[in-house]
N, C-alpha and C positions, 0 to 999 in steps of 0.2 A: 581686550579680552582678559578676563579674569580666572582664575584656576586653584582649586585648593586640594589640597596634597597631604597626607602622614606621612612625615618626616621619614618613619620607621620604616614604612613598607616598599620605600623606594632605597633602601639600606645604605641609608648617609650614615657614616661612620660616627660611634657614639666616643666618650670621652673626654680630658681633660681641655685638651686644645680643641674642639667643635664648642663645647658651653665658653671657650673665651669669643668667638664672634659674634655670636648673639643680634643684638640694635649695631655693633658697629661695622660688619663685615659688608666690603666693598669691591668689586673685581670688576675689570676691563678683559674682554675674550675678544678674540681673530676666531671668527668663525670661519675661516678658508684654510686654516691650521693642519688639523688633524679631518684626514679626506682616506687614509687607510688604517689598520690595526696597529699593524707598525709606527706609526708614524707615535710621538709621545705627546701626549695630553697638554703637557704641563709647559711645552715652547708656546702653545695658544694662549695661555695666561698670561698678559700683558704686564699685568698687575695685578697685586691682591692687598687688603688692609683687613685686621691687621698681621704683619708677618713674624707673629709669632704663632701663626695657623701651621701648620707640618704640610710639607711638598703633597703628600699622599692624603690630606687632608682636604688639601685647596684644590685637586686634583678632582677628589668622590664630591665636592660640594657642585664644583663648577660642573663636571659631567653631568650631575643629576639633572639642576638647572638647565643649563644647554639644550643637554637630551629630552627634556619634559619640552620646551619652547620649540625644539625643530621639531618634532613626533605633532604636537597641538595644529603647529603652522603648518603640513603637509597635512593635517585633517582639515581643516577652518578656512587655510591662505590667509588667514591672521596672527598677526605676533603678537605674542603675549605682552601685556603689561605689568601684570600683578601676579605672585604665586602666592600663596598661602600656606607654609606647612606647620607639622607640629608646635614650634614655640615663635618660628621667624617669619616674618612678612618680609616678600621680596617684588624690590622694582624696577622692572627694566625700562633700558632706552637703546634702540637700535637705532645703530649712526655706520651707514656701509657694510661692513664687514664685520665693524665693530660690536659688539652688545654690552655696553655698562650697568650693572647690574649692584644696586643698594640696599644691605638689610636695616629691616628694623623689628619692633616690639608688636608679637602676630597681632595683639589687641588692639595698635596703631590704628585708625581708620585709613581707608584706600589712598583717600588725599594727599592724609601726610606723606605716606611711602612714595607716588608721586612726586610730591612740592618738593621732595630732598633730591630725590635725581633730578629733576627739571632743574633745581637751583644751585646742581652742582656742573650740569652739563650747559646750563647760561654765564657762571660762570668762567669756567673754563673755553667759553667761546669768548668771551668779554678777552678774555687775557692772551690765546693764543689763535682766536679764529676757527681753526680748524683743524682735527686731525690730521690731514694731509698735508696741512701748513706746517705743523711739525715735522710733520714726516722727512718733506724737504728740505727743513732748517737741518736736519742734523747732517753734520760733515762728511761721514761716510757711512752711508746707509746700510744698517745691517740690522738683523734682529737683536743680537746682543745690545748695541747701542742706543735701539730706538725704544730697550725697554727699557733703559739708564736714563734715558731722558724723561722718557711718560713718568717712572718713578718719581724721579722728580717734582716732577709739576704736579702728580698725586701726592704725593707726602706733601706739600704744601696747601692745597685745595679741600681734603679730606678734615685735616681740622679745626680749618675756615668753617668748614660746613658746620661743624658742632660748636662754632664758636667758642671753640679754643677749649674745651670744658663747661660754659656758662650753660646748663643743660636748658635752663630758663628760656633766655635767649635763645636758644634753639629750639627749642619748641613753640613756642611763641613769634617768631620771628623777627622779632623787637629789634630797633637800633640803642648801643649801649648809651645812655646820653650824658654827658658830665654833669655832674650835678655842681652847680654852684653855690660858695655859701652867701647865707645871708646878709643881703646889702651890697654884693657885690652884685647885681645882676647889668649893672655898665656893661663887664667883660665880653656877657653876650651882645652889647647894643653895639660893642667896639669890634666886637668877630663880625656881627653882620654888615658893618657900615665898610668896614677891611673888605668884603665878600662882594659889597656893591660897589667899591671902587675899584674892584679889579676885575667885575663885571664890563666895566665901561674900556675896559683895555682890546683891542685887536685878535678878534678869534676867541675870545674868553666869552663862553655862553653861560654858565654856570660854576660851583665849586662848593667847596665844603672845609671844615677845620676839624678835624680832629687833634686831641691832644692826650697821651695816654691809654690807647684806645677807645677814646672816652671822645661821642659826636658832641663837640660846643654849639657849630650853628651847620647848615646845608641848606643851597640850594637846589639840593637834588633831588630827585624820589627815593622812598626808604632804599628800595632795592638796588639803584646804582652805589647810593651812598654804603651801604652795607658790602658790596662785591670792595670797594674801593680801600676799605679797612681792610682789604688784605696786605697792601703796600706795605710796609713797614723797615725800618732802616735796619741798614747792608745784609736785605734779603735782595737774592738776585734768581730766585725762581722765577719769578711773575714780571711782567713787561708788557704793556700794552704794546698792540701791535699796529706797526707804521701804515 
């Protein structure tokens, strides 16, 4: 379900730090949070990107949001997917309790605002499964620390999503591919001949080389080989899971 909104007239807070989230503002909510007046807003926010947004900021953005999705889906009995407002396009994914929720550019078509959450919440499956698989990983369960942990793994996965800055590549969805020079094009005959020899090994279905963030050869599909560029040496965010 789709829904479109003025910014204005649902009084999101205007200002310096609201025009910084713009295409990049991204937030995780516990929708089972705040259930009275009292209870405060702002323990529901799991996460927010980016956090140089103000508490009281990320607070009027996320309420608005929230409140327009529960108010729709007590009309409809459907969750929203797409909001609409004045300059931002937003798209949710409801997962339990959870709602991840990613902006972008209102002109965006509906797709894109989709394809980004879809390929940030495929991700994020690829590497830890499941929320609740976190949930359990962490040692002593508490809200302070499980949002120490989800931080984590957001401030890692968030600028995966944007490809690191390549705005290109992220719009496009492109894998970066190492350009090789001239006359040397062996280098790739020798990554892929490396790639089928170690096909032929015990449990080895497929693989890929990267070198500089830069794909030499894969036998993967764009979109595994793409999640798999996030790996990178002595980051210990990310870990496939057993």
């Amino acid at each position: 379900m789709h829904a479109g909104y003025n910014r204005d007239l649902f009084g999101i807070p205007q200002g310096d730090n609201m025009a910084d989230i713009g295409p990049t503002v991204f937030f995780m909510y516990d929708k089972c949070i705040v259930e009275k007046e009292s209870d405060d807003p702002s323990n529901a926010i799991i996460y927010f990107h980016p956090a140089t947004v103000s508490v009281n900021d990320q607070v009027a953005l996320c309420g608005q949001l929230m409140g327009m999705s529960h108010f729709l889906t007590s009309i409809t009995g459907t969750l929203p997917t797409v909001f609409k407002m004045a300059t931002t396009k937003y798209a949710f994914k409801h997962i339990g309790k959870y709602s991840l929720v990613i902006g972008c550019d209102v002109d965006a078509p509906d797709s894109v605002a989709t394809r980004l959450i879809t390929r940030l919440c495929d991700t994020f499956r690829l590497y830890h499964h499941s929320i609740e698989r976190v949930t359990k990983s962490v040692e002593f369960i508490s809200a302070v620390n499980f949002k120490t942990h989800m931080g984590r793994i957001w401030d890692t996965l968030v600028p995966f999503l944007r490809c690191y800055g390549d705005e290109i590549a992220a719009g496009f969805g492109s894998l970066p591919d190492l350009q090789l020079p001239k006359g040397e094009t062996r280098l790739y005959l020798k990554a892929s001949h490396l790639l089928q020899t170690c096909r032929g090994g015990k449990g080895v279905l497929d693989g890929c080389l990267i070198f500089r963030k830069k794909v030499l050869c894969t036998q993967l599909s764009p979109s595994l080989t793409a999640k798999l560029m996030l790996i990178r040496p002595q980051q210990h965010n990310v870990s496939l899971p057993q």
